[in-house]
C-alpha positions in Angstrom: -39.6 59.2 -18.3 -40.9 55.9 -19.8 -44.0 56.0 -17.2 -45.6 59.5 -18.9 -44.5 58.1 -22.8 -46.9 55.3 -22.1 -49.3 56.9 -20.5 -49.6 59.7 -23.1 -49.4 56.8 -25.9 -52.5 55.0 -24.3 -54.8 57.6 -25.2 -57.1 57.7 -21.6 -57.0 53.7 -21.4 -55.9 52.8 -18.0 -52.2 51.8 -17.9 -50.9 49.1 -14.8 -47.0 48.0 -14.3 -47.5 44.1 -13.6 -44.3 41.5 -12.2 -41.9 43.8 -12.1 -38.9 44.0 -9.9 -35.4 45.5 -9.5 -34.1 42.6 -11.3 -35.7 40.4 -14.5 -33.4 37.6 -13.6 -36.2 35.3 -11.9 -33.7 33.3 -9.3 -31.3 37.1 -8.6 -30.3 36.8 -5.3 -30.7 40.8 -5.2 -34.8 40.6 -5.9 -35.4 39.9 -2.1 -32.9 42.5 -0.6 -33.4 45.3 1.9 -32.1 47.9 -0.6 -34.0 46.6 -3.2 -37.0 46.9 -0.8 -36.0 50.8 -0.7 -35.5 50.8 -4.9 -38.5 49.4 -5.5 -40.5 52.3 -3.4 -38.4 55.1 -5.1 -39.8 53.7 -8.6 -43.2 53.3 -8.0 -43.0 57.0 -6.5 -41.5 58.1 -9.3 -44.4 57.0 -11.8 -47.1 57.0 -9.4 -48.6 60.0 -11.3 -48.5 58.1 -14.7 -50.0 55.2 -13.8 -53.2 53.9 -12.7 -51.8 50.7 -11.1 -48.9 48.4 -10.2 -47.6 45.0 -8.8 -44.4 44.2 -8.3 -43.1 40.2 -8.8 -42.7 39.4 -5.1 -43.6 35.8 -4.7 -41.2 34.2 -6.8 -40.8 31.2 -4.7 -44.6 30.3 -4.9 -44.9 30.6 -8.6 
């Protein structure tokens, strides 16, 4: 897992997922889906224990 690499490799420095979503495409269609929705709560899940924080990119219409 990429989560406990990082986390290993930062040496005790806090480590935070920013902007991410299913898709890094910023207009995808898929970024605003219902099963995305469920994706996006299996991921953070699975790396919840290697991370100290996350946010996923949500508001691409504002920005």
């Amino acid at each position: 897992m990429n989560s406990a690499i990082v986390k290993k490799q930062a040496a005790g420095l806090p480590v935070f997922y920013a902007e991410w979503n299913e898709n890094a495409i910023f207009s995808a269609y898929t970024n605003d889906t219902r099963k995305v929705a469920a994706y996006d709560i299996k991921a953070a899940l699975d790396v919840e224990n290697n991370l100290d924080g996350s946010s996923i990119w949500c508001f691409s219409d504002i920005f």
